[in-house]
DRENDO-1510 file (C-alpha; in Angstrom, 1 decimal, always signed):
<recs>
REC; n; res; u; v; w
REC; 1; UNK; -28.9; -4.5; -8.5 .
REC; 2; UNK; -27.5; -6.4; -11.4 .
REC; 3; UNK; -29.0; -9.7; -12.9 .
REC; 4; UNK; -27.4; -13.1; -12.8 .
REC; 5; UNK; -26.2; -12.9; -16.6 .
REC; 6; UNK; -24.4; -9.8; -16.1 .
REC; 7; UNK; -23.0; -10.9; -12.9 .
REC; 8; UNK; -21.7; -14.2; -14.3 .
REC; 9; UNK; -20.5; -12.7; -17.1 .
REC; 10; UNK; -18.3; -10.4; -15.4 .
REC; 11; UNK; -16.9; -12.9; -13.2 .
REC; 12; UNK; -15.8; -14.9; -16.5 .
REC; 13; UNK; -14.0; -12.3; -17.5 .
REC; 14; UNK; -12.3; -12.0; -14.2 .
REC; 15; UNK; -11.5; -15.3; -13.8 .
REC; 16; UNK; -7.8; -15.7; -14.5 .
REC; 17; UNK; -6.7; -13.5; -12.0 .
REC; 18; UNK; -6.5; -16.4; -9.5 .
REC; 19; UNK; -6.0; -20.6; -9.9 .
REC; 20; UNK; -7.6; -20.5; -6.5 .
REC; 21; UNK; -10.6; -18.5; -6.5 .
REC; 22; UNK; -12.1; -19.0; -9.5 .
REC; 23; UNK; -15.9; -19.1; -8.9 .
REC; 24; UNK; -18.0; -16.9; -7.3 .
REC; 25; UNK; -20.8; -18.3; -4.8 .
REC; 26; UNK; -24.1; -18.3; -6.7 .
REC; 27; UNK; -26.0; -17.6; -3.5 .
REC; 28; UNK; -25.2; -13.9; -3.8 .
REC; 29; UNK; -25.2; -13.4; -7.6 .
REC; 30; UNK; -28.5; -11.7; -7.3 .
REC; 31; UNK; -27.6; -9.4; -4.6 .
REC; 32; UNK; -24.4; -7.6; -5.9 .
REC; 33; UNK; -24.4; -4.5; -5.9 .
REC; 34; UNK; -23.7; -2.9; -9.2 .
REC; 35; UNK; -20.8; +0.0; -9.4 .
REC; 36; UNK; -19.5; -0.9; -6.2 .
REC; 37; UNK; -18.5; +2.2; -4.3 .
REC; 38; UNK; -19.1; +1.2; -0.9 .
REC; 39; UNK; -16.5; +0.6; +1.7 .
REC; 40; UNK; -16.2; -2.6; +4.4 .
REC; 41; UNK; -14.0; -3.1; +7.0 .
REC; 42; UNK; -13.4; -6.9; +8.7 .
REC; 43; UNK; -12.3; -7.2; +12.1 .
REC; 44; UNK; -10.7; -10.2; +12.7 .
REC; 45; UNK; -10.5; -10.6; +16.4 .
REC; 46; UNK; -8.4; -12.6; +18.5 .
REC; 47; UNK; -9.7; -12.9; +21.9 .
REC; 48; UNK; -7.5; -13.8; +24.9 .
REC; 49; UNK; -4.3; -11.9; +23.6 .
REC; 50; UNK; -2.7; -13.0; +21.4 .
REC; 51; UNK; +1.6; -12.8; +21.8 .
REC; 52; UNK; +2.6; -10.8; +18.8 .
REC; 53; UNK; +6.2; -11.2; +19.7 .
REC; 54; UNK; +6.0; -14.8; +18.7 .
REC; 55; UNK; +3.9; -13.5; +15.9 .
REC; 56; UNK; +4.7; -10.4; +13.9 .
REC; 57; UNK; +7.9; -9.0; +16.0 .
REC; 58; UNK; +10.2; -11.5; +17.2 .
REC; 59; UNK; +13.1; -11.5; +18.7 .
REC; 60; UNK; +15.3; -14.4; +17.8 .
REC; 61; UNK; +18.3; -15.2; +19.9 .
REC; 62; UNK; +17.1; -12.4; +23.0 .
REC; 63; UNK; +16.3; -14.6; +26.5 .
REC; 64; UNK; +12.3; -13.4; +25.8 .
REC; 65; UNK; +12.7; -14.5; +22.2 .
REC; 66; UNK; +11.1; -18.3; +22.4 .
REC; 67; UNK; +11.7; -21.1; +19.9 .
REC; 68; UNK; +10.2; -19.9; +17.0 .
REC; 69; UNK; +12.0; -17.9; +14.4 .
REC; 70; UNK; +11.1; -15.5; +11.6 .
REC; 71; UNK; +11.0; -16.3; +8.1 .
REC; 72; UNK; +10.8; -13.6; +5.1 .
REC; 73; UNK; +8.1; -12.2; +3.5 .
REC; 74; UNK; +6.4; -10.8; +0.1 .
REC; 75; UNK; +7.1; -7.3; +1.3 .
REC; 76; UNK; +10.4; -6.6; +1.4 .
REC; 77; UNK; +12.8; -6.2; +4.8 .
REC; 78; UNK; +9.6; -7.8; +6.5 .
REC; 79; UNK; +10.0; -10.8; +8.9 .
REC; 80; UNK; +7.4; -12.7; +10.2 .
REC; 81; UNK; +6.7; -16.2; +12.0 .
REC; 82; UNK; +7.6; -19.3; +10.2 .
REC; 83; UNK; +4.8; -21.0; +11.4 .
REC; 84; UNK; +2.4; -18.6; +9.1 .
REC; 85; UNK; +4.1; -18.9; +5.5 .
REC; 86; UNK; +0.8; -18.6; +3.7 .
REC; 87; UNK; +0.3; -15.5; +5.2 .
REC; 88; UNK; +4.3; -14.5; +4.7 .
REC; 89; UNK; +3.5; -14.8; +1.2 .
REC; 90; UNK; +0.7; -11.8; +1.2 .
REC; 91; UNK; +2.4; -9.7; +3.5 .
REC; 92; UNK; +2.4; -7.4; +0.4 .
REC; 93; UNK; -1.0; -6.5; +0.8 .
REC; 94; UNK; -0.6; -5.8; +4.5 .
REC; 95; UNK; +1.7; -3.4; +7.1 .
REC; 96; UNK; +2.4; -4.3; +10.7 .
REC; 97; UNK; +2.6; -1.8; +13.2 .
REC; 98; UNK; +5.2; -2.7; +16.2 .
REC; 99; UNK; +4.4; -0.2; +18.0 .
REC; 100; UNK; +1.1; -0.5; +20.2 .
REC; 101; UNK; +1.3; +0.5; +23.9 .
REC; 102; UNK; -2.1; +0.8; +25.1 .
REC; 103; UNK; -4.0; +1.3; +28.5 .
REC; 104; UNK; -6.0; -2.1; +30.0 .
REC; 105; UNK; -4.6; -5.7; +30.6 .
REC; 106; UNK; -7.5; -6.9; +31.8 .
REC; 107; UNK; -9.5; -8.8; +29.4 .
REC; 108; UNK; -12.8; -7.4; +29.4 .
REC; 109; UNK; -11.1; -3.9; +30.1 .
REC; 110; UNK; -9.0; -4.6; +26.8 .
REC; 111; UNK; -11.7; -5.8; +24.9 .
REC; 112; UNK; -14.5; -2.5; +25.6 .
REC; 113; UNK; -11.0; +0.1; +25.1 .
REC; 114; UNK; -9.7; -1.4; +21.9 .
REC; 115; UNK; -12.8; -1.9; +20.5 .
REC; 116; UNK; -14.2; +2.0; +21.2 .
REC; 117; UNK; -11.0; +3.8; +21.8 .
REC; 118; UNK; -12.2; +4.6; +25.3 .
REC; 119; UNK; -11.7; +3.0; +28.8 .
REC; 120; UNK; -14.8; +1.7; +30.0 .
REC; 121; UNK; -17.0; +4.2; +31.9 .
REC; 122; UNK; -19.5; +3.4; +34.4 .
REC; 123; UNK; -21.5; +6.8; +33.1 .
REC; 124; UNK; -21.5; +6.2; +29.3 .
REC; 125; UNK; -21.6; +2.9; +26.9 .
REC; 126; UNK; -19.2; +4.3; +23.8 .
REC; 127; UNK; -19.8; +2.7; +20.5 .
REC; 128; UNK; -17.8; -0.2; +19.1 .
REC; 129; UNK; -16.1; -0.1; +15.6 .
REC; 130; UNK; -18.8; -1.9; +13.8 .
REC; 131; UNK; -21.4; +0.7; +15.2 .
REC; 132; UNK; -19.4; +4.2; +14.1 .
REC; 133; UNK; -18.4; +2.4; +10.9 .
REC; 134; UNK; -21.6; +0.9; +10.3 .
REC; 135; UNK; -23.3; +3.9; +11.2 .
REC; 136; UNK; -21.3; +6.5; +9.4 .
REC; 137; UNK; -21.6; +4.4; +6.2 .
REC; 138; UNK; -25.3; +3.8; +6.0 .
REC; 139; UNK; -25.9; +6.1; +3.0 .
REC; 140; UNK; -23.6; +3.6; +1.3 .
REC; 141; UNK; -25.3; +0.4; +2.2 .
REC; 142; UNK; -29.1; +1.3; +2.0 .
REC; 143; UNK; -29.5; -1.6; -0.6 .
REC; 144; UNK; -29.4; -3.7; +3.0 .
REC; 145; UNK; -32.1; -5.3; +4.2 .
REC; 146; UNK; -29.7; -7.7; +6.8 .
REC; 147; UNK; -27.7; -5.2; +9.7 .
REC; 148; UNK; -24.9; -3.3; +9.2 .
REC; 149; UNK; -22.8; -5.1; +11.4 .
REC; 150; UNK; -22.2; -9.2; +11.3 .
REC; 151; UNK; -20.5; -10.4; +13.9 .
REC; 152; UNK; -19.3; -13.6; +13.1 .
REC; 153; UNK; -18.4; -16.6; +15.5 .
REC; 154; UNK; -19.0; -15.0; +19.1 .
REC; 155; UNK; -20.9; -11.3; +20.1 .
REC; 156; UNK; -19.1; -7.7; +19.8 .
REC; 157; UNK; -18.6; -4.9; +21.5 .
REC; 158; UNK; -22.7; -3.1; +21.3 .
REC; 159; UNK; -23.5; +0.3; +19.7 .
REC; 160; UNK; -23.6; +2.2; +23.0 .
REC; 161; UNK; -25.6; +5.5; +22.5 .
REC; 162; UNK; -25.6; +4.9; +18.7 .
REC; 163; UNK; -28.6; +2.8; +19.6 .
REC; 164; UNK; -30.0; -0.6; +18.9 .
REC; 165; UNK; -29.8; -0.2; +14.9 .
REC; 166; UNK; -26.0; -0.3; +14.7 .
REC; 167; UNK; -25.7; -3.1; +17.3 .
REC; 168; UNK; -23.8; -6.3; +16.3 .
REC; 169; UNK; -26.1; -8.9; +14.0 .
REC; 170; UNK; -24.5; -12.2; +15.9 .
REC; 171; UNK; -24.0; -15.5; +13.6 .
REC; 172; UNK; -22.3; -18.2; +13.8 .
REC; 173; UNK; -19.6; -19.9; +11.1 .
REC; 174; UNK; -22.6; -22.3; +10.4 .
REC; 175; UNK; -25.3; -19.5; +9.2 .
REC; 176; UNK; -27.2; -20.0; +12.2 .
REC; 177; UNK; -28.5; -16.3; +13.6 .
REC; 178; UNK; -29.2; -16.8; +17.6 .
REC; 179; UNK; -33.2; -16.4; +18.8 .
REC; 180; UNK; -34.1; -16.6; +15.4 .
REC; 181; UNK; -36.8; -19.7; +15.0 .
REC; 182; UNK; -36.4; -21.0; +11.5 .
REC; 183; UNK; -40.1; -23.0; +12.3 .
REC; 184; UNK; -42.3; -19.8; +12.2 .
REC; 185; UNK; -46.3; -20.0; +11.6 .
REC; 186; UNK; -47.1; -17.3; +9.1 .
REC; 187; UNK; -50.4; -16.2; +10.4 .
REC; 188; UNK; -49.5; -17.1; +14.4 .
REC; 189; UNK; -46.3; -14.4; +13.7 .
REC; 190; UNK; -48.9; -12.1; +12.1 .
REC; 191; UNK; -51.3; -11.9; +14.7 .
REC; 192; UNK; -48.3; -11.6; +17.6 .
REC; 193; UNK; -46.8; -8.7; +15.2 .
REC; 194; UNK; -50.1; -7.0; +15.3 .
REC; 195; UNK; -50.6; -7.2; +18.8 .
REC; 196; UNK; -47.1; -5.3; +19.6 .
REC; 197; UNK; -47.4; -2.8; +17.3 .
REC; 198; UNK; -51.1; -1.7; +18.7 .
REC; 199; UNK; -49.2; -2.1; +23.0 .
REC; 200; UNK; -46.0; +0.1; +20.9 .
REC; 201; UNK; -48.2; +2.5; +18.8 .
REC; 202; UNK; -49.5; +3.5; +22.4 .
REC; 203; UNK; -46.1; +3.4; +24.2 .
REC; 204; UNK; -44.6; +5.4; +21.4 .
REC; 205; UNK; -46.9; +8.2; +22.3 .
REC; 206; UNK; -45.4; +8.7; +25.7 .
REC; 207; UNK; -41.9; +7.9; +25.4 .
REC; 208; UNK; -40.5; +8.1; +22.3 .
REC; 209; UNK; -36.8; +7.2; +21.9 .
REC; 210; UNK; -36.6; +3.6; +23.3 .
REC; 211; UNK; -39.9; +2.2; +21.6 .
REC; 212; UNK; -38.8; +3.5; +18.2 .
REC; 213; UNK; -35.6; +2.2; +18.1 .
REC; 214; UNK; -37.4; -1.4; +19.0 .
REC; 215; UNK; -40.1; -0.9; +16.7 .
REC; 216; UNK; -37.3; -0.3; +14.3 .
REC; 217; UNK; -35.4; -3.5; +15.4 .
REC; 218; UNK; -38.9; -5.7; +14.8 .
REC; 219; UNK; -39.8; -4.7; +11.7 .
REC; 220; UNK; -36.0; -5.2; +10.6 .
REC; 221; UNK; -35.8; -8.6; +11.8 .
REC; 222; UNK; -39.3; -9.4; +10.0 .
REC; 223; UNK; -38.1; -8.4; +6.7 .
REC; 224; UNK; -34.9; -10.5; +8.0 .
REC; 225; UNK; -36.8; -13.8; +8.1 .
REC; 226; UNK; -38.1; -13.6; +4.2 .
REC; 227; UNK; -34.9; -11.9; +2.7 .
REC; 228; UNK; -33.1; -13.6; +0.1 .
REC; 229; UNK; -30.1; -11.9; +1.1 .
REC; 230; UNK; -29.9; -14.3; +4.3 .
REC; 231; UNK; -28.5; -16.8; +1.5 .
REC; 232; UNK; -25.4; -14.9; +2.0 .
REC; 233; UNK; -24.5; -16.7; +5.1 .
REC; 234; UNK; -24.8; -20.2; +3.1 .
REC; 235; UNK; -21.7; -20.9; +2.5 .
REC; 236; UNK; -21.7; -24.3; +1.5 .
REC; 237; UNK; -22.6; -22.5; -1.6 .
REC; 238; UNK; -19.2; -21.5; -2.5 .
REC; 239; UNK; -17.3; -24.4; -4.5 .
REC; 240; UNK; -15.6; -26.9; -3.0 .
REC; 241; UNK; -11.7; -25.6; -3.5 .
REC; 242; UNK; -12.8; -22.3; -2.1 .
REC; 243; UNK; -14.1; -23.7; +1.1 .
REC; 244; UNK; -11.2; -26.2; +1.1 .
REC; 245; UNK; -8.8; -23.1; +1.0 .
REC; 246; UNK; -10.4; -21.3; +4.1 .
REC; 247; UNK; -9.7; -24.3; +6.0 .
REC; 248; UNK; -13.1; -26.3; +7.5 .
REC; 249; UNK; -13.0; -24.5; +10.9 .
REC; 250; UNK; -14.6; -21.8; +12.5 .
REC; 251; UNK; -12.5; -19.0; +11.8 .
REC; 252; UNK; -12.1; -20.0; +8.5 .
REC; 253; UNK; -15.6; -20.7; +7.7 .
REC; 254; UNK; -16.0; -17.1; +9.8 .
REC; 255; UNK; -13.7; -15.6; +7.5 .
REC; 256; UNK; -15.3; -16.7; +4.1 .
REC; 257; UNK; -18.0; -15.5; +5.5 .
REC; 258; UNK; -16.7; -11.7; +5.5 .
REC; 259; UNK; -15.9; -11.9; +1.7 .
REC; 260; UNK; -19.1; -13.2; +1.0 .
REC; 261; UNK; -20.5; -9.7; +3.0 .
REC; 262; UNK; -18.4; -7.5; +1.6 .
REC; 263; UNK; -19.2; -8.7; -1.9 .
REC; 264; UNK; -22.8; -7.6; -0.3 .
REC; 265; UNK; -21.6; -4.4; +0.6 .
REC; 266; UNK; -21.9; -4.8; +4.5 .
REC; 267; UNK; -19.8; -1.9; +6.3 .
REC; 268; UNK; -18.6; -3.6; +9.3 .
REC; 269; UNK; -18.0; -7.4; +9.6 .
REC; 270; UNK; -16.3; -9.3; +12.7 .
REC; 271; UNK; -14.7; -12.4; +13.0 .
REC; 272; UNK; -13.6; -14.1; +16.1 .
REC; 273; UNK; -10.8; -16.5; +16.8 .
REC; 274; UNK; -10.8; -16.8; +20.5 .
REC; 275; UNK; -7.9; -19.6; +22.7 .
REC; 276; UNK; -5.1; -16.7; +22.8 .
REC; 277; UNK; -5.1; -16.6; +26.3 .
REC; 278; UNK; -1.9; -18.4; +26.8 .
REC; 279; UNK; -0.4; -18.2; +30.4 .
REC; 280; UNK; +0.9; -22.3; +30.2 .
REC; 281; UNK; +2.7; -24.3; +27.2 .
REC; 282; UNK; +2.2; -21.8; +24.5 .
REC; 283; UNK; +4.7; -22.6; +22.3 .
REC; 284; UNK; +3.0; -26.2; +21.8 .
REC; 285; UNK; +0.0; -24.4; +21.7 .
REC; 286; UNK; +0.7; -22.0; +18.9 .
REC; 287; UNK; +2.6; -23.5; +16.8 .
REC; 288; UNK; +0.3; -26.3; +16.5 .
REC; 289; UNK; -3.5; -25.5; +16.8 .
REC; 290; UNK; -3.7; -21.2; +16.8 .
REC; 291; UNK; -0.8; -20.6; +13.8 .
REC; 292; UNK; -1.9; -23.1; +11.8 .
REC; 293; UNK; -5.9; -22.1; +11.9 .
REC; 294; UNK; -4.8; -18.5; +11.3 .
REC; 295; UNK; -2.5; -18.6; +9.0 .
REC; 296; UNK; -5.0; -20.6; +6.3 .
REC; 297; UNK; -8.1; -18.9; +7.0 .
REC; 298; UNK; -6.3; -15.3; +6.8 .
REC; 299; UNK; -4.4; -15.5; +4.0 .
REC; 300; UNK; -7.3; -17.3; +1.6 .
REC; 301; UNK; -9.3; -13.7; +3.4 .
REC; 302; UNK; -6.5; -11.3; +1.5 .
REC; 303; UNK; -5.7; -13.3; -1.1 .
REC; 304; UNK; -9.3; -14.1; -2.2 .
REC; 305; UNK; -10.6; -10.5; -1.7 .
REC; 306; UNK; -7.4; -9.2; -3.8 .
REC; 307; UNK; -8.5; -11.4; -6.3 .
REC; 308; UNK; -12.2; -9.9; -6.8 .
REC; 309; UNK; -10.6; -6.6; -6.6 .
REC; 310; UNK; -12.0; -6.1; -3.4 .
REC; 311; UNK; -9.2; -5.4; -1.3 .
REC; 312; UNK; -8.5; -1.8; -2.1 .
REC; 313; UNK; -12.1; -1.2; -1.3 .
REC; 314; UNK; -11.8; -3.4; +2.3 .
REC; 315; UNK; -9.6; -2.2; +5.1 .
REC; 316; UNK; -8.6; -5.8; +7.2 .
REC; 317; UNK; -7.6; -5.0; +10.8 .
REC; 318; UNK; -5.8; -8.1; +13.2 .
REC; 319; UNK; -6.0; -7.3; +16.7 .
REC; 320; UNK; -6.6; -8.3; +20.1 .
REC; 321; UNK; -7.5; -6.7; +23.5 .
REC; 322; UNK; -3.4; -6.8; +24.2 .
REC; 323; UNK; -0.4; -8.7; +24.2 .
REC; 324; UNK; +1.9; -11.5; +26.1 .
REC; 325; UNK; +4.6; -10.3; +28.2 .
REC; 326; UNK; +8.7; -10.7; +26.7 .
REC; 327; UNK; +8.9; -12.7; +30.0 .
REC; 328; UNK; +8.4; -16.4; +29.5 .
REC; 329; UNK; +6.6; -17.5; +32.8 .
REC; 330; UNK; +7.5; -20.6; +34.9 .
REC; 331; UNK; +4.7; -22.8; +32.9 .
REC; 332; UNK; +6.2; -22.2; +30.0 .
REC; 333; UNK; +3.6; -19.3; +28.9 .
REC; 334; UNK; +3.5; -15.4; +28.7 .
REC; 335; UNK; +1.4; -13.3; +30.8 .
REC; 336; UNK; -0.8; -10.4; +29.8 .
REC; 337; UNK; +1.4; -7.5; +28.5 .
REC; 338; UNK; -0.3; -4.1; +26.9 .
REC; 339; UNK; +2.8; -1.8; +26.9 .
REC; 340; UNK; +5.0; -3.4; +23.8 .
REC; 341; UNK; +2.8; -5.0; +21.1 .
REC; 342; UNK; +1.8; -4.9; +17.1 .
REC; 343; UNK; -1.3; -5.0; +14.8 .
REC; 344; UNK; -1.7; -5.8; +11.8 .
REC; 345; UNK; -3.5; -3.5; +8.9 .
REC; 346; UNK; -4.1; -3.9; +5.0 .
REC; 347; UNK; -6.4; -2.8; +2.4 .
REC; 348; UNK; -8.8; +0.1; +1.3 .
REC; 349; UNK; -6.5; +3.0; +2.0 .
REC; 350; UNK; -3.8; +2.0; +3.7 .
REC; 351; UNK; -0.3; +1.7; +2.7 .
REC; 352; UNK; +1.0; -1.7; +2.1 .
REC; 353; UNK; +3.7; -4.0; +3.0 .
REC; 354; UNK; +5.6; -1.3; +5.1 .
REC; 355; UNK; +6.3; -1.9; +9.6 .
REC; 356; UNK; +5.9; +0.9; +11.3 .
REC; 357; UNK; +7.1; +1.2; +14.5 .
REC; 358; UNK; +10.0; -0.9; +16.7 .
REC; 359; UNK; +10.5; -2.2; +19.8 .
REC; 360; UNK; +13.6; -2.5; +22.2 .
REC; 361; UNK; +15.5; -6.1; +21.1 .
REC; 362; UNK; +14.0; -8.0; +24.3 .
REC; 363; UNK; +10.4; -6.5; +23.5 .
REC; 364; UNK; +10.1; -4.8; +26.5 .
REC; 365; UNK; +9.9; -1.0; +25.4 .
REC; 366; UNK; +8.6; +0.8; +22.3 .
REC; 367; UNK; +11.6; +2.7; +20.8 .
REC; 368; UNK; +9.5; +4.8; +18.2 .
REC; 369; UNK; +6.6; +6.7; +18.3 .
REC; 370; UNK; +3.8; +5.3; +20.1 .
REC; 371; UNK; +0.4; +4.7; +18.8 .
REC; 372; UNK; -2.6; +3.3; +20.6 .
REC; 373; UNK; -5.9; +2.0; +20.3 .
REC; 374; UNK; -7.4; +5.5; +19.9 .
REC; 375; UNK; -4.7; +5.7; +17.1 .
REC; 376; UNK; -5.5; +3.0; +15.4 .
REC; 377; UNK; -8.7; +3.4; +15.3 .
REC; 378; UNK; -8.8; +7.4; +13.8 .
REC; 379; UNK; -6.2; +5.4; +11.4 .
REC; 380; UNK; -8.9; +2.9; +10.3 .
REC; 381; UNK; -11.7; +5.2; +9.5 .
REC; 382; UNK; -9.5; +7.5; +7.4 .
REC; 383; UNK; -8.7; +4.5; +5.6 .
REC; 384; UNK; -12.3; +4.1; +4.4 .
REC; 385; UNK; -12.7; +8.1; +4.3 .
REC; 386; UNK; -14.9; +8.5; +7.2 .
REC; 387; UNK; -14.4; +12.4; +8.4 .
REC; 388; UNK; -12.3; +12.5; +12.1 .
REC; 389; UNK; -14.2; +15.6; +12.4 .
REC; 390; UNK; -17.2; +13.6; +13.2 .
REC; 391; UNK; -18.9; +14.2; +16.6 .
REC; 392; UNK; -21.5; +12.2; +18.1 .
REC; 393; UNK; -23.7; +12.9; +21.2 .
REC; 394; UNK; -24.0; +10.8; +24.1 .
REC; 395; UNK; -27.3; +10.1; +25.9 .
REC; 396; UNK; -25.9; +12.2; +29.1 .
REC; 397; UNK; -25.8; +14.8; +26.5 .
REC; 398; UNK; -21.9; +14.9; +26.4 .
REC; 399; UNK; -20.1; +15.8; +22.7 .
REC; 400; UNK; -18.2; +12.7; +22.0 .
REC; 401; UNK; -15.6; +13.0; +19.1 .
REC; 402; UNK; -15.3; +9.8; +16.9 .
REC; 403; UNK; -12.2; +7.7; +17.9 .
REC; 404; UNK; -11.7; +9.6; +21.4 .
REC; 405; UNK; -9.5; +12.4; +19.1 .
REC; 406; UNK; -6.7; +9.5; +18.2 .
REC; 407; UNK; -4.3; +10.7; +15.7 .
REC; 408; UNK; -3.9; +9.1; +12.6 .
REC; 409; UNK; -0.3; +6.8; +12.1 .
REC; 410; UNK; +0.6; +8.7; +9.4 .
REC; 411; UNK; +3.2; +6.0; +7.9 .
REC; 412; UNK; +0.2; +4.0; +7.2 .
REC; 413; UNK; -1.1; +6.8; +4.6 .
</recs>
């Protein structure tokens, strides 16, 4: 750990890097970590599907095209939306890829498979991202006493076999952890914390795997209640212009959220921005509430952790469970649509501003090499060096290779 001095001082040495971020929040002076050498990753989720070809891949003047049309970029030869021009001016930092076509159009189907790199399985619960990351990083964030794994704004995927210590910590964009009483009598919580661990000191004895992951889970959550590093969730700490830049919504609150837990040195951190689900008026829709809320609250994300020269440690991933269809339906809306569809990906180790990928000119087809969630995932944890030779074992006793054996997208690297 570094003191407050030499933590302020080196932010006043950093400080003309950016006009915008100019301050770091005082809440998590104290709980830097000195030398930083630890990797994140931020998920920023968008639940429902989001339609990527009015997003990152459109096709202006085909008949699946839509109204919107595509603007230029800080990386060159890359179009994007005009509806996100913050975000088209730090496409540098980040690299599309056009050519997801992946296996479930079913929401909750979607959401398990591109969260894992598995389809779901009534036999075995596979592992989320945030679990294998936060999991495979631990050595890296022992300073910790809050989880691994923040998931901020709505609950994750769980840890699956990993266990209960690599499941999603679930807060919302206003610091507020659920079942967690703030009220808490010291010695009434005393005497209840005795009382379970004499009942799990005896159920330990005879089975052994459950009970110690809960005992684990209880005496984490204790230390929770009492550690200053819960000020990192405070983020009406951060100065004014900051929060003003995020935008004062979920998302973007979400979102400032993440840098604040990176600076921490938290592995794994999720952010949801659900209302993607578009099947009627989504053009109205988009363009006036989803676009705009994104577009702010992402781009202060990049731009801000560029700026603390946090970026090339922090891999960002955009996704949801799948696309819209090219078709526009009768209501004016797209359908659900997994075989033609983009992500976006920037920082830590990946290459920047490049596409990879294409798609047919209606959107229809992928007309490169495929890549899928499986893919994208082995893609992600190369980008913060986590070994693809990894395997884990299942509860059922099964080998289970990280990332389901998904090749890396080698453009990205």
């Amino acid at each position: 750990m570094i003191n407050r001095r030499h933590f302020l001082s080196h932010l006043s040495a950093s400080a003309a890097l950016s006009t915008q971020f100019t301050n770091f929040g005082n809440s998590i002076a104290a709980n830097a970590v000195e030398n930083r050498n630890t990797k994140s990753v931020i998920l920023l989720w968008m639940g429902g599907g989001p339609s990527t070809i009015d997003l990152w891949d459109l096709k202006p003047g085909a008949a699946t095209g839509g109204p919107f049309k595509p603007i230029s970029t800080s990386a060159d030869g890359v179009q994007i939306c005009e509806h996100l021009p913050l975000m088209a001016q730090q496409m540098h930092h980040m690299s599309i890829i056009r050519s997801m076509s992946t296996r479930e159009a079913d929401h909750m189907r979607g959401r398990y498979y591109m969260h894992t790199g598995y389809v779901p399985n009534p036999n075995v619960e596979h592992p989320s991202y945030g679990s294998v990351i936060s999991h495979e990083l631990s050595e890296l964030s022992s300073h910790l006493e809050i989880p691994p794994f923040v998931s901020v704004g709505g609950p994750s995927v769980g840890a699956g076999f990993l266990g209960t210590t690599y499941s999603p910590f679930v807060i919302d964009s206003n610091g507020n952890v659920r079942n967690m009483d703030k009220n808490i009598d010291p010695e009434r919580t005393r005497q209840r914390l005795e009382m379970l661990s004499a009942i799990e000191d005896n159920f330990i004895v005879n089975r052994k795997g459950l009970a110690l992951d809960h005992q684990q889970v209880v005496s984490k959550t204790v230390k929770l209640m009492t550690s200053k590093q819960m000020d990192v969730f405070k983020i009406a700490q951060e100065p004014e212009n900051i929060r003003e830049r995020y935008g004062n919504t979920s998302f973007g609150r979400g979102c400032l959220m993440a840098r604040r837990l990176v600076e921490m040195g938290v592995p794994f951190i999720e952010v949801d921005l659900g209302g993607w689900d578009n099947h009627t008026d989504i053009f109205t829709t988009l363009s006036e509430r989803k676009l705009p809320e994104l577009d702010q609250s992402m781009s202060a994300l990049i731009e801000d952790l560029n700026t603390r020269g946090l970026l090339d440690t922090t891999a960002i991933v955009w996704m949801g469970e799948f696309s819209r269809t090219p078709n526009i339906n009768g209501n004016g809306g797209r359908d659900h649509w997994a075989k033609s569809w983009s992500t976006v990906v920037g920082g830590a180790g990946f290459k920047k501003g490049i596409v990879v990928g294409e798609t047919s000119s209606d959107g229809r087809e992928v007309v490169s090499d495929i890549y899928t969630s499986e893919d994208l995932m082995a893609s992600v944890l190369k980008s913060v060096d986590i070994s693809l030779e990894t395997v884990f074992t299942a509860k059922n006793g099964r080998p289970m290779k990280i990332a389901n054996s998904g090749r890396v997208i080698k453009e990205l690297f």
